[in-house]
Each structure stands twice: as structure tokens, then as C-alpha cells.
PAZA-872690 format. One line per 2 residues: number of its first residue (from 1); their letters; for each residue x, y, z of N, C-alpha, C. Coordinates in steps of 0.05 Angstrom, whole numbers, padded with zeros to 5 digits, always signed. Layout:
% residues N
NUM = A = X,Y,Z,X,Y,Z,X,Y,Z | ...
% end
This chain:
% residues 75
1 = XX = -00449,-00584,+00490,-00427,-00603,+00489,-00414,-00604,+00517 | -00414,-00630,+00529,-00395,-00629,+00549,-00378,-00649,+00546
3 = XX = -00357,-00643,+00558,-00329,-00661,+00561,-00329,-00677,+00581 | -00318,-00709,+00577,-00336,-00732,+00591,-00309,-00749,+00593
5 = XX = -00291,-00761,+00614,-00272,-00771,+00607,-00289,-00805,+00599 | -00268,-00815,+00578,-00287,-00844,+00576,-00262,-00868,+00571
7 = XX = -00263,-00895,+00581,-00243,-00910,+00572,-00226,-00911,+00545 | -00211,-00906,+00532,-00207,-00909,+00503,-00179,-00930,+00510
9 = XX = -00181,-00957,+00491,-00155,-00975,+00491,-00139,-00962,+00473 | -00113,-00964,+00480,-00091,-00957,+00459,-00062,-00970,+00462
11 = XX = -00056,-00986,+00442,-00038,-01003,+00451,-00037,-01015,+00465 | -00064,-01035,+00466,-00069,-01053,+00488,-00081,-01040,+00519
13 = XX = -00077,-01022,+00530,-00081,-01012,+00547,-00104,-00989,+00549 | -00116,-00989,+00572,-00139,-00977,+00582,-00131,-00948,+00589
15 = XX = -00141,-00925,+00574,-00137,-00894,+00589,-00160,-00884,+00585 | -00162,-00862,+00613,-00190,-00846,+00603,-00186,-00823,+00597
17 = XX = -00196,-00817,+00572,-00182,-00794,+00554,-00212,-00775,+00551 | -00203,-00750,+00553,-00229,-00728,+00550,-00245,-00732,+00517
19 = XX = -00270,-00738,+00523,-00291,-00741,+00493,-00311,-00720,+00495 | -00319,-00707,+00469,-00340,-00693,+00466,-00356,-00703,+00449
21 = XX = -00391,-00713,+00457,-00408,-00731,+00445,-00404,-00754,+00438 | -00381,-00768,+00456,-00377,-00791,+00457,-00346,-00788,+00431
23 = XX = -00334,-00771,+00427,-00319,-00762,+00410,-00287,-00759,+00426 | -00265,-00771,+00423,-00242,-00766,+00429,-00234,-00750,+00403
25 = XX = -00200,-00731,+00407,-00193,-00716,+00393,-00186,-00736,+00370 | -00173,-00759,+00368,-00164,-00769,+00348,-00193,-00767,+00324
27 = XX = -00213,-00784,+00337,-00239,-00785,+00328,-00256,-00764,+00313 | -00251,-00737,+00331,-00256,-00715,+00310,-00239,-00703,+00291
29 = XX = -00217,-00711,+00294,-00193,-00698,+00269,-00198,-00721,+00245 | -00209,-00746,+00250,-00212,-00767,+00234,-00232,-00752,+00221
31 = XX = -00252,-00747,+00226,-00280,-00728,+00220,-00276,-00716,+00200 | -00263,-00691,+00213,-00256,-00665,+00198,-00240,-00668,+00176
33 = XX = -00217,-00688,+00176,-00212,-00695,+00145,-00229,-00707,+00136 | -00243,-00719,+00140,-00265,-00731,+00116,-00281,-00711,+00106
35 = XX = -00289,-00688,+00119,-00313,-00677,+00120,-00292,-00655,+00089 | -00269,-00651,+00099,-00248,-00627,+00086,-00244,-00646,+00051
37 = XX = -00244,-00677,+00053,-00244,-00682,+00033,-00266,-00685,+00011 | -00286,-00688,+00031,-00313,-00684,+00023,-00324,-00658,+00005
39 = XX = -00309,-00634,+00016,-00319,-00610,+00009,-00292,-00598,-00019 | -00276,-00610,-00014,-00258,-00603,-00039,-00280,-00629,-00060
41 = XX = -00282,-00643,-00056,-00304,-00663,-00077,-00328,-00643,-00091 | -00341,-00641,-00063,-00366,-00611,-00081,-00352,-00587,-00089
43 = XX = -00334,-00580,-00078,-00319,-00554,-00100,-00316,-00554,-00121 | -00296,-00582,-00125,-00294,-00589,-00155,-00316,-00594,-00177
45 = XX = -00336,-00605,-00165,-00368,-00608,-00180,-00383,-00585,-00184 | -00376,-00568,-00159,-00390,-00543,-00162,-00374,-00528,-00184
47 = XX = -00351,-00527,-00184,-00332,-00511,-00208,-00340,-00519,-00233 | -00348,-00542,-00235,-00349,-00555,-00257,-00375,-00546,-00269
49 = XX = -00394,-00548,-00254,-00420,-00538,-00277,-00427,-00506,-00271 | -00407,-00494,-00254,-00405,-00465,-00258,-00394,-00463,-00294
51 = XX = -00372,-00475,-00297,-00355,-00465,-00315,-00375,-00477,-00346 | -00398,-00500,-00336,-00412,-00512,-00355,-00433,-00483,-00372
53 = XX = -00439,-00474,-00352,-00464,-00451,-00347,-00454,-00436,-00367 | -00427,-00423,-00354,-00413,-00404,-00362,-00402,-00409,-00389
55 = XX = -00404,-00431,-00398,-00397,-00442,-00435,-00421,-00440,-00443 | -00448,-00443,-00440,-00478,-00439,-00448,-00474,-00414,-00453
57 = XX = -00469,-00388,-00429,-00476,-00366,-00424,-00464,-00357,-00461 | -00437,-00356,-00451,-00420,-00361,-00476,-00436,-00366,-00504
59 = XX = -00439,-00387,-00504,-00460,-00404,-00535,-00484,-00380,-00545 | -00496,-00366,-00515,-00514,-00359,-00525,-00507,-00321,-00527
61 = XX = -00498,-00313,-00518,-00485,-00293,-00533,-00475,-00291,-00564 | -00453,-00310,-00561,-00451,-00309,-00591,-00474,-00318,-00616
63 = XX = -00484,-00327,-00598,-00506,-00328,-00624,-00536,-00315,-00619 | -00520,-00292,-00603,-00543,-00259,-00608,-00582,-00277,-00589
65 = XX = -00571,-00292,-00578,-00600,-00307,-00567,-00620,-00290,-00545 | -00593,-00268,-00537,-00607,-00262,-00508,-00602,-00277,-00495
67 = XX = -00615,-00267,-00473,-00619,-00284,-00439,-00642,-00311,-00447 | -00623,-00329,-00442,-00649,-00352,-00451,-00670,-00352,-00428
69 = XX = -00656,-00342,-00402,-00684,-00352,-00375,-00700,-00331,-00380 | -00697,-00303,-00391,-00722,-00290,-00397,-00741,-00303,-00427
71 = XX = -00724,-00314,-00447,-00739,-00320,-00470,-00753,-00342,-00464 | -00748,-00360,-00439,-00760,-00379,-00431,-00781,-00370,-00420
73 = XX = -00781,-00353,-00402,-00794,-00353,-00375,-00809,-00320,-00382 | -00804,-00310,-00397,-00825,-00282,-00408,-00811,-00251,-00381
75 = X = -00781,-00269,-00371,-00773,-00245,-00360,-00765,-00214,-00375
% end
């Protein structure tokens, strides 16, 4: 990564503001919240068929089944 000053307009006007990969700071904080909203998105999905699993796991206990991936799979 190197730091590259490059034209950026703002408010009409021309400044050359420090970029990394063609990246000003506004540009990567724009990023990083997307990326931060992105990953509370898979958390929530991930939580979600944890807690799915974990209601199976549930199902199959109470009804004395065993480990279904060994009754499946001859573990």
C-alpha cells in the first residue's frame, strides 16, 4: 500500500487529498461501514441456524435418537 496524493472535488473545488489504492479516507470509512453492516447480516444468519441445529439437537435427544450424524454416517 502506498499513499498517493490524488485530485478529489469537494464542494466544487479541486484538492489533493492523501489515497490508498486509489482510496481517500472518506471512501474507506464508506467501505468499512458497509463491510460492518454486512457482517452483523451474516451474524444474524449465522445465529439463526446455530440456534436451528441446536432445536434439532434438542428434538433428537428427547426422543432418545442418539447422535443422528453417527446413525447416519456409522460414526
Amino acid at each position: 500500500m502506498t499513499v498517493k496524493m490524488q485530485p478529489r472535488i469537494i464542494n466544487g473545488n479541486t484538492y489533493e487529498m492523501p489515497t490508498v489504492n486509489d482510496m481517500d479516507r472518506t471512501q474507506i470509512n464508506t467501505r468499512l461501514h458497509y463491510i460492518n453492516e454486512e457482517l452483523s447480516k451474516i451474524k444474524a444468519k449465522q445465529a439463526a441456524l446455530i440456534s436451528m441445529r441446536d432445536e434439532l439437537d434438542r428434538h433428537n435427544e428427547m426422543q432418545e435418537m442418539g447422535d443422528l450424524f453417527d446413525e447416519m454416517f456409522g460414526g
